[in-house]
Backbone bond lengths (Angstrom), bond angles and torsions (degrees), N, CA, C in turn:
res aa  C-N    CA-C-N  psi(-1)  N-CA   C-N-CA  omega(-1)  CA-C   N-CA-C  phi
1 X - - - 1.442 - - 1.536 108.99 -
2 X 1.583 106.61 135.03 1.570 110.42 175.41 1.790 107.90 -92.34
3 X 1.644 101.63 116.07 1.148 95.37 162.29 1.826 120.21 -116.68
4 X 1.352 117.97 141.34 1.233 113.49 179.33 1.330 115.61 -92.30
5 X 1.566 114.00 154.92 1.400 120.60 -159.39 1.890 124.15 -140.15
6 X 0.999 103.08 78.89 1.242 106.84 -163.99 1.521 120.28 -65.99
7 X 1.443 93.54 132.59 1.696 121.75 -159.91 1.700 106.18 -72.62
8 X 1.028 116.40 159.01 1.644 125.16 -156.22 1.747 81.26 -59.72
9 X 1.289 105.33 150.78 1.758 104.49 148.01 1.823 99.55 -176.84
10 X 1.510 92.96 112.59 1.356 107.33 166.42 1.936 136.48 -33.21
11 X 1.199 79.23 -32.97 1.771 95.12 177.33 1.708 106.78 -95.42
12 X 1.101 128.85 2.86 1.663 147.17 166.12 1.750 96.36 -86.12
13 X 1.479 109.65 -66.07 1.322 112.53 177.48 1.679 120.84 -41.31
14 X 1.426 101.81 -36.67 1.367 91.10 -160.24 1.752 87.62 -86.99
15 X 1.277 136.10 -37.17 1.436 144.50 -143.57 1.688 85.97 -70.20
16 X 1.465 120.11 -48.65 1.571 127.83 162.32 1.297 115.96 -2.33
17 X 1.602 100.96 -70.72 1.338 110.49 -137.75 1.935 89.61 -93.09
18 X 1.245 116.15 8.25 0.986 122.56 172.89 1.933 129.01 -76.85
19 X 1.410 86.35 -45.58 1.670 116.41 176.50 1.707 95.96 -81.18
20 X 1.571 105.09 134.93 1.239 127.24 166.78 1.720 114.78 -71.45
21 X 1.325 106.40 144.70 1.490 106.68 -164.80 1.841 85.90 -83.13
22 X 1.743 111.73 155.67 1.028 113.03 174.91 1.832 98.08 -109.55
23 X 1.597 99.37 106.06 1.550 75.30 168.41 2.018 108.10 -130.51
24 X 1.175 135.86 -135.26 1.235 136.89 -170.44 1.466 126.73 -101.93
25 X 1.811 98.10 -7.08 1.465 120.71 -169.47 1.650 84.46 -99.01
26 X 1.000 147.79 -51.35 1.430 138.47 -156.29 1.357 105.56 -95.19
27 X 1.422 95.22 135.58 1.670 128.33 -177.11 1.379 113.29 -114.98
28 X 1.707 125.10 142.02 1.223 133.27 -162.67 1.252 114.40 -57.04
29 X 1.467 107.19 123.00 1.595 119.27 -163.73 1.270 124.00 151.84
30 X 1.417 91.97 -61.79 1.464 128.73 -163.78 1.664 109.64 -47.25
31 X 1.663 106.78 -34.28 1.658 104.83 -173.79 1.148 122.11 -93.59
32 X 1.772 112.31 13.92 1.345 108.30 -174.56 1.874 111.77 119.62
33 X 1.245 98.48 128.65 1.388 112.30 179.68 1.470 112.85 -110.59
34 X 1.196 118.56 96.49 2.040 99.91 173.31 1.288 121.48 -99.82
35 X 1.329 106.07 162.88 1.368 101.59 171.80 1.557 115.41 -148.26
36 X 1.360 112.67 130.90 1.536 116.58 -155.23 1.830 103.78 -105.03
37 X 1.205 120.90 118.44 1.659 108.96 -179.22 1.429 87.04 -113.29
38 X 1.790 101.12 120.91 1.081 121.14 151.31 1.635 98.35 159.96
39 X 1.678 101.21 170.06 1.165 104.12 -174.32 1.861 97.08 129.03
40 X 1.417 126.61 122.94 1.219 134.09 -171.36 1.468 114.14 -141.88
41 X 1.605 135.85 177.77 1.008 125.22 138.01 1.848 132.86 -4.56
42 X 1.227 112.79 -68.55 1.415 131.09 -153.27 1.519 98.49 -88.10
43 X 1.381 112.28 -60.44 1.825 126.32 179.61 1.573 103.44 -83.35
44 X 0.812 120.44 134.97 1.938 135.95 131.47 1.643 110.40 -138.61
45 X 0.994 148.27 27.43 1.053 116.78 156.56 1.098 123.02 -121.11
46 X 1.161 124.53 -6.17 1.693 122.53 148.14 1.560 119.25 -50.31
47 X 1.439 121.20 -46.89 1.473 113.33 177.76 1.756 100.69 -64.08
48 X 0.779 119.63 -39.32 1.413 112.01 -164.95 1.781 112.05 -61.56
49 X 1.861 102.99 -48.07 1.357 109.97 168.71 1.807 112.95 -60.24
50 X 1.162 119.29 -43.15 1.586 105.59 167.98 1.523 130.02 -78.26
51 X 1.144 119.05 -2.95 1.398 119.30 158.37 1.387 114.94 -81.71
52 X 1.663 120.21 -60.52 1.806 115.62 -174.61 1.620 112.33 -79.27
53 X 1.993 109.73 16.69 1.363 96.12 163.64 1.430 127.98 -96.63
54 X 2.024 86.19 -11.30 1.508 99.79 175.79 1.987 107.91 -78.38
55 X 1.441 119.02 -21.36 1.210 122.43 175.23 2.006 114.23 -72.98
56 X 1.024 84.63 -31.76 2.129 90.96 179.39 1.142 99.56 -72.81
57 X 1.594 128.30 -44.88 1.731 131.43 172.12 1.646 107.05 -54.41
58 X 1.433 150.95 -17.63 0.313 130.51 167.00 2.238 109.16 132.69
59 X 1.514 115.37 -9.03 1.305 110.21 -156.67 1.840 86.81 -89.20
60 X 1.384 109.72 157.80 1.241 143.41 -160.02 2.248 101.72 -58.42
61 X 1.910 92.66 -62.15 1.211 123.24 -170.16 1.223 109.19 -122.84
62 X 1.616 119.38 132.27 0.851 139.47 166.31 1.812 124.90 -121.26
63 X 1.430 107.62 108.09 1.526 110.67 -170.79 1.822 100.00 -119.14
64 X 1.597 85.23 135.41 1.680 107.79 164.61 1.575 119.80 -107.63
65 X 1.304 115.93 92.41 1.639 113.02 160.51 1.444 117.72 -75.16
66 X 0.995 137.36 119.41 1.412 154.27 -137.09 1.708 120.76 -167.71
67 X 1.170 100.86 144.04 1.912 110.13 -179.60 1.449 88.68 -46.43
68 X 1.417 119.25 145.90 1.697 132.12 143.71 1.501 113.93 -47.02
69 X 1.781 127.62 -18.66 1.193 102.13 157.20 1.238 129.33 -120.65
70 X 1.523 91.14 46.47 2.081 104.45 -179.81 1.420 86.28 -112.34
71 X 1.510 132.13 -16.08 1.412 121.59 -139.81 1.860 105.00 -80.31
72 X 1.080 101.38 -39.51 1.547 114.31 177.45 1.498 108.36 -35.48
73 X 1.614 94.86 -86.87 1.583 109.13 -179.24 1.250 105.96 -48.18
74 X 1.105 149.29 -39.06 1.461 125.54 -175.62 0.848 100.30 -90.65
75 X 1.326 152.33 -45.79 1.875 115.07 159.08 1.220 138.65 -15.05
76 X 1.593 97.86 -39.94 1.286 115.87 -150.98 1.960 89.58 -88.51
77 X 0.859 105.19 -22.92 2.470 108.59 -165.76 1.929 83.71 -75.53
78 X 1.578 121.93 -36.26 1.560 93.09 -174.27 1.714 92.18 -164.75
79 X 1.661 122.02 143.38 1.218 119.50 167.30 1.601 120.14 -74.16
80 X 1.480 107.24 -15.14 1.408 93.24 -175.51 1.930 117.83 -92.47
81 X 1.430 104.50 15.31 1.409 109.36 150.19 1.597 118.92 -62.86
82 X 1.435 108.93 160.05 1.753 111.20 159.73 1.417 92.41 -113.87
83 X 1.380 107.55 136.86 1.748 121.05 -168.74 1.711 90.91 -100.67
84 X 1.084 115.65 151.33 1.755 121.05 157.05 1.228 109.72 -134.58
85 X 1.212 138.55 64.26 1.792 135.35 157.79 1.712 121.08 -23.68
86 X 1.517 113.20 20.76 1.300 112.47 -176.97 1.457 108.65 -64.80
87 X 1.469 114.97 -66.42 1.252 105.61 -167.42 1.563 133.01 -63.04
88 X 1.249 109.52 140.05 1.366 125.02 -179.23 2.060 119.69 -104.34
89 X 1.357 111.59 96.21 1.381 128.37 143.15 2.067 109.38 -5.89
90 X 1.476 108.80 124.60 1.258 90.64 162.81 1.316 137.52 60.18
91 X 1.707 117.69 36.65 1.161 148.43 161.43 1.191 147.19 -102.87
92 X 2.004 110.17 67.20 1.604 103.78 -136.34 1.811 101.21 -92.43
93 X 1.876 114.79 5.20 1.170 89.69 157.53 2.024 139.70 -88.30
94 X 1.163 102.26 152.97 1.679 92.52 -164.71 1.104 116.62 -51.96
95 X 1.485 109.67 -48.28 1.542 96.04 -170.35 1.572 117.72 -64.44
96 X 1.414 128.09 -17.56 1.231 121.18 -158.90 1.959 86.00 -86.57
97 X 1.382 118.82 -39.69 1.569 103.59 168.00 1.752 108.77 -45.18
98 X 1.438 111.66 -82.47 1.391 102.08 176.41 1.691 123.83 1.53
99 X 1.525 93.34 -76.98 1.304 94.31 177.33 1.898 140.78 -58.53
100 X 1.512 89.46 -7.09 1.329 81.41 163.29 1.775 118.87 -112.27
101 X 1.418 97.01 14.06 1.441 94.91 156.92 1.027 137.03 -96.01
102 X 1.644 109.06 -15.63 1.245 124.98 140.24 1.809 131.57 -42.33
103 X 1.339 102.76 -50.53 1.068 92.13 172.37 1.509 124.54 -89.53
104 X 1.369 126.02 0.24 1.455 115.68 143.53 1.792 127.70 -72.47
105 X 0.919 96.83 -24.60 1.804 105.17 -179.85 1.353 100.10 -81.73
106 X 1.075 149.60 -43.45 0.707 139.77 -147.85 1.740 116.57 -91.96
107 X 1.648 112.56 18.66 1.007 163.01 128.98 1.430 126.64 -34.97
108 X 1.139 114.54 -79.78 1.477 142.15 142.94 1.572 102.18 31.12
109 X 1.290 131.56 -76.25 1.208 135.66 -165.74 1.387 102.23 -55.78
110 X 1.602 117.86 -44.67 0.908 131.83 -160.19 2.094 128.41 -80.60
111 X 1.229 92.47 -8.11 1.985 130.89 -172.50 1.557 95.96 -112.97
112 X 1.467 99.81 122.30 1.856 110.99 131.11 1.030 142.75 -80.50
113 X 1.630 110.76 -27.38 1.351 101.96 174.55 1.634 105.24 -149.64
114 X 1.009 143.00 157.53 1.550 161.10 161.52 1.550 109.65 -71.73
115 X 1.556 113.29 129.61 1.571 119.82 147.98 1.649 99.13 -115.76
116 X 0.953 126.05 119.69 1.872 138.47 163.84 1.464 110.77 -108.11
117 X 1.477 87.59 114.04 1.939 84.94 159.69 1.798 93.48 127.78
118 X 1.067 119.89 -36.91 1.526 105.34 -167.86 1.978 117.12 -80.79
119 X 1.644 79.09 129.51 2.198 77.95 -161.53 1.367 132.44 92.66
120 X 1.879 98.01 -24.39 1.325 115.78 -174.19 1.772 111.97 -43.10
121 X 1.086 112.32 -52.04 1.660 119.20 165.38 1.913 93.34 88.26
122 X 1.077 117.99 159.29 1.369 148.16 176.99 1.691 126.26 -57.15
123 X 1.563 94.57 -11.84 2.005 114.28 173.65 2.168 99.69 -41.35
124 X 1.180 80.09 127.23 1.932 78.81 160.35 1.115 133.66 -58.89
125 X 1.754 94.26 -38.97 1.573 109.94 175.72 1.344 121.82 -80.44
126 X 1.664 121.56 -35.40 1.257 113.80 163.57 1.636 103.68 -71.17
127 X 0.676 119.30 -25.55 1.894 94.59 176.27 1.120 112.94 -94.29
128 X 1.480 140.86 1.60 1.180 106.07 132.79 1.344 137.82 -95.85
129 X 1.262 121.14 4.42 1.114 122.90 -179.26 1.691 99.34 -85.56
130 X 1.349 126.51 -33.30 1.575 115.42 144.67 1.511 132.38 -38.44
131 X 1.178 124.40 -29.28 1.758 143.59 171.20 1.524 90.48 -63.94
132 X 1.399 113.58 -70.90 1.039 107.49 -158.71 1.840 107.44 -51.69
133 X 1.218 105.64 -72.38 1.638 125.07 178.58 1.700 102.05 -17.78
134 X 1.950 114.96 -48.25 1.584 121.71 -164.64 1.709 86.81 -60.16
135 X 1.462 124.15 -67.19 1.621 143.25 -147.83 1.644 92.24 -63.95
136 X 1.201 128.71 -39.34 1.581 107.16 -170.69 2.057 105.01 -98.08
137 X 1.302 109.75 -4.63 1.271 115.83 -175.88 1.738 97.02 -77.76
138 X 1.414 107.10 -38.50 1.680 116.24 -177.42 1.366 111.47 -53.56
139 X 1.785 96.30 -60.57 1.438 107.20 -162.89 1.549 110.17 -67.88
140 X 1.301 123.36 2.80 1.774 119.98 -157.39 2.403 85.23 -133.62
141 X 1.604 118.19 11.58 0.809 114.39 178.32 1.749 128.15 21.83
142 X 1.916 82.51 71.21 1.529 96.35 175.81 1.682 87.67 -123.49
143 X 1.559 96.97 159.86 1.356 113.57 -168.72 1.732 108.38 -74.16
144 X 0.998 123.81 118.56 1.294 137.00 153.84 1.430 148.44 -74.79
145 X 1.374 156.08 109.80 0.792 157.82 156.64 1.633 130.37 -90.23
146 X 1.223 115.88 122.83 1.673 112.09 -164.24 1.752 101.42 -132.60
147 X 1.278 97.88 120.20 1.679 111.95 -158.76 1.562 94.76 -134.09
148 X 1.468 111.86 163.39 1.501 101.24 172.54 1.245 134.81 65.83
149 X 1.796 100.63 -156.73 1.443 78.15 166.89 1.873 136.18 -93.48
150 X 1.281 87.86 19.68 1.607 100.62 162.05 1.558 107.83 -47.05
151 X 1.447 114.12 -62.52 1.816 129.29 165.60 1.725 96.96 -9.34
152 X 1.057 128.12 -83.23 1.490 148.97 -155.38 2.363 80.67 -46.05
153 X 1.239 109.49 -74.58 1.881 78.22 177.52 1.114 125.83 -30.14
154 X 1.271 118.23 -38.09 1.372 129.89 -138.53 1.770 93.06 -78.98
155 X 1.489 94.84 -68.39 1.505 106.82 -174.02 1.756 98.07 -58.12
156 X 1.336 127.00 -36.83 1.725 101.99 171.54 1.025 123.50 -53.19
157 X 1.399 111.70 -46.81 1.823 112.38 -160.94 1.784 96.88 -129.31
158 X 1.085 113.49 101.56 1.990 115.87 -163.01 1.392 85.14 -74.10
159 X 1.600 117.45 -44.30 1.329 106.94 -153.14 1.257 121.34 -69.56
160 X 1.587 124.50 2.86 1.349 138.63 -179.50 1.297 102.70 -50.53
161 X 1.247 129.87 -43.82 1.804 151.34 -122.05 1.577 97.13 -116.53
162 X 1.337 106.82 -42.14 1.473 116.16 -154.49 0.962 108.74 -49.98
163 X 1.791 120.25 135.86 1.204 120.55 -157.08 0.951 149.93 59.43
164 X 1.447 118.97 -33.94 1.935 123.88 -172.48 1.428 77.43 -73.58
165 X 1.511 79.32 152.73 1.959 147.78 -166.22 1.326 94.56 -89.03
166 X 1.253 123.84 -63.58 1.538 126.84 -150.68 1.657 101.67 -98.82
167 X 1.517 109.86 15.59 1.949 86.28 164.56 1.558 126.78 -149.86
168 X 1.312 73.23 156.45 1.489 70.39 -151.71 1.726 119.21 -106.56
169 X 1.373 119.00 142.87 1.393 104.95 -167.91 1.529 118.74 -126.29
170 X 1.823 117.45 149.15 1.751 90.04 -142.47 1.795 80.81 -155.96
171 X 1.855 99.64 97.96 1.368 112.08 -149.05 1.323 88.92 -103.50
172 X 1.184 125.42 179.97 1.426 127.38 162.05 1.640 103.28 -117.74
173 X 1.344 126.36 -164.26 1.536 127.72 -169.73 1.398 97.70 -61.66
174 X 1.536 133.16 -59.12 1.467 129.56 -154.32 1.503 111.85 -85.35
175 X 1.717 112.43 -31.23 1.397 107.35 157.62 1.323 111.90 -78.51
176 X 1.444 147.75 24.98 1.165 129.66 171.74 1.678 87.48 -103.93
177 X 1.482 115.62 -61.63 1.734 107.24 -176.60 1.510 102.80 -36.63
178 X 1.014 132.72 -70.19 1.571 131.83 -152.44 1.526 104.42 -59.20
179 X 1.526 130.32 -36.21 1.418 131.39 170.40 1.664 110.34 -69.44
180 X 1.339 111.95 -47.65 1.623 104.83 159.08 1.697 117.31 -37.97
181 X 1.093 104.21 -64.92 1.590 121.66 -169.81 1.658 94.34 -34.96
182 X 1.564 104.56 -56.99 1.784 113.01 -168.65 1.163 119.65 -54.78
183 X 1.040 99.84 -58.35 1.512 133.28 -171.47 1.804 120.11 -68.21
184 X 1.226 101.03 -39.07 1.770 115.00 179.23 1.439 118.79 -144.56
185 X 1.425 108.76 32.20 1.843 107.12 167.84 1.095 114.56 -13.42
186 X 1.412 116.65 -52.73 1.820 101.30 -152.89 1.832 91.99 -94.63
187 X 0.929 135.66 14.25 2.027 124.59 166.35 1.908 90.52 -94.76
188 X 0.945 96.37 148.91 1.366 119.08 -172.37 1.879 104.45 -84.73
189 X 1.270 130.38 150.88 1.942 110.75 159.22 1.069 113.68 0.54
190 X 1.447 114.94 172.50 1.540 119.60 126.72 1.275 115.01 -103.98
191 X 1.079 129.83 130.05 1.219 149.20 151.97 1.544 134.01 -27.65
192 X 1.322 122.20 80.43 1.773 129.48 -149.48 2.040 99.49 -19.95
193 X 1.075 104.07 157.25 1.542 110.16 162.85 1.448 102.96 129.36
194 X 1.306 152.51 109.38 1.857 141.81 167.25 1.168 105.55 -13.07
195 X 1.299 146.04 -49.49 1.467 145.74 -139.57 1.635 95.12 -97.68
196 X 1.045 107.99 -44.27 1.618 90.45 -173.62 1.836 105.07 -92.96
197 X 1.169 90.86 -8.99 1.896 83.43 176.71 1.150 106.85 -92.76
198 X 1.366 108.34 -11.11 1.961 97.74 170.89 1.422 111.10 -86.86
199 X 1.428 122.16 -30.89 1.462 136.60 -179.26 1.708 80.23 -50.71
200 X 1.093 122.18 -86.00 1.563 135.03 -148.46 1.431 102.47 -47.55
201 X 1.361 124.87 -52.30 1.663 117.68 179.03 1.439 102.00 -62.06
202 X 1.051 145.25 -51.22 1.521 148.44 159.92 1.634 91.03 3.67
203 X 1.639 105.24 -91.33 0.985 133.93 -153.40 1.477 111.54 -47.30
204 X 1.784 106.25 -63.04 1.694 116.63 138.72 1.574 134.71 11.29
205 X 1.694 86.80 -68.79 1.684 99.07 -154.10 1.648 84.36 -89.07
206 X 1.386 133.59 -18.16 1.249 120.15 -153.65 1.686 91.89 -95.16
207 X 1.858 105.86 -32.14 1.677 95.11 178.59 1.283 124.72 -47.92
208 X 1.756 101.81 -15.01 1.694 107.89 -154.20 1.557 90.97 -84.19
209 X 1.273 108.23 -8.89 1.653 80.85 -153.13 1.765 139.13 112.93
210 X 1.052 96.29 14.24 1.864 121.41 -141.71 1.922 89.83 -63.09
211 X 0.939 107.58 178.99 1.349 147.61 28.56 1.655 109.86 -107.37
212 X 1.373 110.32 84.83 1.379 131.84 158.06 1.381 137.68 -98.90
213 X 1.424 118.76 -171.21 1.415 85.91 -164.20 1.799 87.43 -145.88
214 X 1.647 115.99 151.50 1.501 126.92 -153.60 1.346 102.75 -148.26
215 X 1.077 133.16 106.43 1.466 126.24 144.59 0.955 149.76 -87.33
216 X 1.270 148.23 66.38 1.357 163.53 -159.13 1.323 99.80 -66.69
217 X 1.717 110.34 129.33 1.946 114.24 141.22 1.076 109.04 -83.77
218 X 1.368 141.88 122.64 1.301 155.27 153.65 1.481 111.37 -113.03
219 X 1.197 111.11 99.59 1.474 133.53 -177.87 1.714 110.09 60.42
220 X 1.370 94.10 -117.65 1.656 87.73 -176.23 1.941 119.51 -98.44
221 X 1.425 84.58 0.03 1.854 124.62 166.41 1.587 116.32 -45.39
222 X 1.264 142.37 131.25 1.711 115.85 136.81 1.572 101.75 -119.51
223 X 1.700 81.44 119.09 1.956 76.36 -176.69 1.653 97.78 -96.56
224 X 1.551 119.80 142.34 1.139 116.14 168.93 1.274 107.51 -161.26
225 X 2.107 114.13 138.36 1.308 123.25 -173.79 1.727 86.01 -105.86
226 X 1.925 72.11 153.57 1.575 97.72 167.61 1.425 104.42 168.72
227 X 1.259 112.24 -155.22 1.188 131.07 -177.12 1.821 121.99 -74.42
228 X 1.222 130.02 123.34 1.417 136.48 169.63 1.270 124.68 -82.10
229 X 1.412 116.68 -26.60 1.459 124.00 145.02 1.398 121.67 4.61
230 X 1.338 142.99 126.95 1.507 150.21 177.74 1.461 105.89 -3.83
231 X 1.684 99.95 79.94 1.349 98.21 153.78 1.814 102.84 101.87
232 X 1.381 119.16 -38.46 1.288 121.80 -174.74 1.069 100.75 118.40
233 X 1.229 140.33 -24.75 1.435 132.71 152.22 1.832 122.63 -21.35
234 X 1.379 125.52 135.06 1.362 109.96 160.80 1.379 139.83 -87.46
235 X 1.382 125.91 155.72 1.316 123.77 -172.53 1.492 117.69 -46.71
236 X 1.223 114.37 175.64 1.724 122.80 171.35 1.914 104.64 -67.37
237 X 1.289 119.14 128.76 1.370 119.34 -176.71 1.359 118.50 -90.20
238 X 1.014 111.77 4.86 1.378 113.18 -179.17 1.843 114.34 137.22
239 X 1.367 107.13 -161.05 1.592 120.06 -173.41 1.562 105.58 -72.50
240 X 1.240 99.72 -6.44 2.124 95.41 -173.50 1.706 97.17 -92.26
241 X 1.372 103.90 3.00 1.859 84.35 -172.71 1.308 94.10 -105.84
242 X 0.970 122.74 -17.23 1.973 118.54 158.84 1.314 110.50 -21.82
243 X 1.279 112.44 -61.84 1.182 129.49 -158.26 1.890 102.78 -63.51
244 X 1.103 140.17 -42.91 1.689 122.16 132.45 1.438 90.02 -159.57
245 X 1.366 82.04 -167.87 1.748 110.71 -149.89 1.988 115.71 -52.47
246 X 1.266 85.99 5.04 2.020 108.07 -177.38 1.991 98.74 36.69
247 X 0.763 134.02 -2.27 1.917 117.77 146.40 1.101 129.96 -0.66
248 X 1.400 147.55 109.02 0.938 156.37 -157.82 1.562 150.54 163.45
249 X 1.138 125.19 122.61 1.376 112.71 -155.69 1.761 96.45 -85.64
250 X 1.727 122.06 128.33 1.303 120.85 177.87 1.473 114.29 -121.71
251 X 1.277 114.59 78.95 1.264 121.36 176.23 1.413 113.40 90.17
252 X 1.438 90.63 -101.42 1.517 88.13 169.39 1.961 125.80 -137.45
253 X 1.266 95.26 20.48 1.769 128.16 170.84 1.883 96.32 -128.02
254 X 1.267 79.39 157.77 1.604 116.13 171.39 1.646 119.61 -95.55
255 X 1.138 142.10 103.05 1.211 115.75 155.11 1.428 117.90 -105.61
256 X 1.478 103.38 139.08 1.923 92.48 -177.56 1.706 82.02 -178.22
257 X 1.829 92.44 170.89 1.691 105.14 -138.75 1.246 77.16 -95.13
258 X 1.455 127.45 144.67 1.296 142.37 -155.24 1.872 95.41 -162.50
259 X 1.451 103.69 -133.85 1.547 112.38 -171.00 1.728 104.97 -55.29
260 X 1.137 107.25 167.31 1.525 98.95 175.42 1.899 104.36 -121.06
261 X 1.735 98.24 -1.74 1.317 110.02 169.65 1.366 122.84 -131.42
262 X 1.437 120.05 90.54 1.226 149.65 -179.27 1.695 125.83 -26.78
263 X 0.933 159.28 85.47 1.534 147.14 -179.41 1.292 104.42 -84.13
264 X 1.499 132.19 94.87 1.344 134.88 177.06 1.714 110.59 -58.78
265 X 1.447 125.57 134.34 1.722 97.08 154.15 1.961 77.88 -168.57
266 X 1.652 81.79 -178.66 1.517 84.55 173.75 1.777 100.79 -103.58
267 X 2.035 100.21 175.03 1.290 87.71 -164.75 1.437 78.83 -146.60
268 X 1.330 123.25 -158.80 1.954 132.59 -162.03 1.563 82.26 -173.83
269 X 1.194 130.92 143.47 1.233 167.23 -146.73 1.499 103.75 -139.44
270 X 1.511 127.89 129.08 1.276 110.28 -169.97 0.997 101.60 -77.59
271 X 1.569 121.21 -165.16 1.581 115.01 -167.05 1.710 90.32 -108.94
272 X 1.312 107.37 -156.73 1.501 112.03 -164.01 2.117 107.20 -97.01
273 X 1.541 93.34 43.35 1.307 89.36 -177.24 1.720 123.13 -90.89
274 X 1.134 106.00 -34.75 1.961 126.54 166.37 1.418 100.64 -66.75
275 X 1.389 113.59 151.99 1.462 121.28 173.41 1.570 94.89 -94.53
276 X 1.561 120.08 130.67 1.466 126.23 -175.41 1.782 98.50 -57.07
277 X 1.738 104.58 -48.34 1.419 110.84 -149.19 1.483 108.73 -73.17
278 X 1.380 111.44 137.58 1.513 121.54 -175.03 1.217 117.47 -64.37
279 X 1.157 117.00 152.20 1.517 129.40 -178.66 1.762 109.93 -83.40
280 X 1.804 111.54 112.25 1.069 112.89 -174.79 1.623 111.63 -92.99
281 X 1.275 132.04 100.48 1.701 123.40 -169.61 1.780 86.17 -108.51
282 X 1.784 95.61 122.80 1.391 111.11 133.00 1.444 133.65 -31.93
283 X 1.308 108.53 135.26 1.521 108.01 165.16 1.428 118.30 -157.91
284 X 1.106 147.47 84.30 1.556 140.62 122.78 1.575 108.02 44.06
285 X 1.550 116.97 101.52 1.069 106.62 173.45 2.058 104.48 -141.62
């Protein structure tokens, strides 16, 4: 019999401690609930890819709140999504926004963690009814993630962000300039090279308010601060992760209850020189 045997690799170790153990004591729930707002007319398949990537990682539930005319088609890419056709495109009176932030929050009990921004698209009304969704997700300290065009709140109103613990933001090169721009007018670029692009998120993460956590692609780079804590994982966020083990794959960070004592610092990501994928050796047994 051929069995395969996978060779030491540190970045396997850590991906581990990421995935929830499946054993006989845990009941559906337990690995994490997400929930992805976005998805419009124009986009669905970004919400769809950040919801069933948090389900392949391993989390229990996967929910899409989405425009009423994204809601179809993403039903339609997989059944083991939960679809929400709440949001409505093109709603410039307030209260009818209100109300559909209501009806995503009102959810809340039911979510561990937030993805905002993917699919979301450029609507006034979906972005603000995304503002709203970021401001009560803060204040009720549930984990956040803001990707995409979630970014576009972000860079309007920085101070939404300021400070919170639990969110996390995960720009690429052109959404990182434009959140610089918001966020730190008066620092100039950074200047190509690791050393000065880590100096500059430094500066960044500290305008925000930190100890938060940012991942930037900058070239062939991912610079991102946060926590060093078991593995790189983040700490426990508070009284909402009681509620279970919050597990879950969010875009493209993790949040889930880990250390309960934090080591803040910044960090540099190697670049794309190691092959991530593990070495599978045959063996004769």
């Amino acid at each position: 019999m051929v069995r395969l045997v996978e060779s030491p690799s540190p970045l396997l170790a850590t991906l581990r401690l990421l995935v929830p153990a499946l054993t006989a004591e845990r009941y559906k729930g337990q690995a994490g609930k997400i929930a992805v707002i976005g998805g419009c007319a124009d986009y669905t398949g970004a919400p769809y890819y950040a919801a069933i990537s948090g389900l392949k990682l391993g989390a229990d539930l996967s929910h899409v709140f989405c425009s009423d005319a994204a809601a179809t088609a993403i039903k339609s890419y997989s059944p083991e999504l939960i679809v929400h056709g709440c949001l409505k495109e093109r709603q410039p009176e307030a209260a009818a926004r209100e109300a559909q932030v209501e009806a995503v929050c009102r959810w809340f009990p039911a979510i561990t963690a937030l993805v905002v921004g993917p699919g979301l698209g450029r609507d006034e009304t979906l972005q603000a009814v995304a503002e709203g969704i970021i401001e009560r997700a803060i204040a009720e300290s549930i984990p956040c993630v803001i990707d995409a065009d979630g970014l576009a709140v972000v860079v309007r109103r920085p101070a939404l962000v300021h400070g919170s613990r639990w969110t996390v933001l995960t720009p690429n090169r052109p959404e990182y300039q434009r959140l610089s721009q918001a966020v730190i007018p008066q620092v100039a670029a950074a200047e190509p090279g690791k050393q000065a692009e880590a100096e500059h998120l430094a500066q960044l993460c500290e305008a925000r308010g930190g100890p938060a956590t940012l991942c930037a692609v900058v070239g062939a780079a991912t610079l991102c601060t946060g926590c060093e804590a078991r593995g790189g994982l983040l700490p426990e966020p508070g009284p909402r992760s009681q509620q279970s083990d919050a597990h879950g794959e969010m875009h493209l960070l993790n949040i889930s209850s880990a250390s309960p004592q934090p080591s803040w610092s910044l960090s540099l990501t190697l670049d794309h020189e190691p092959d991530p994928t593990p070495t599978l050796t045959p063996t004769l047994t």
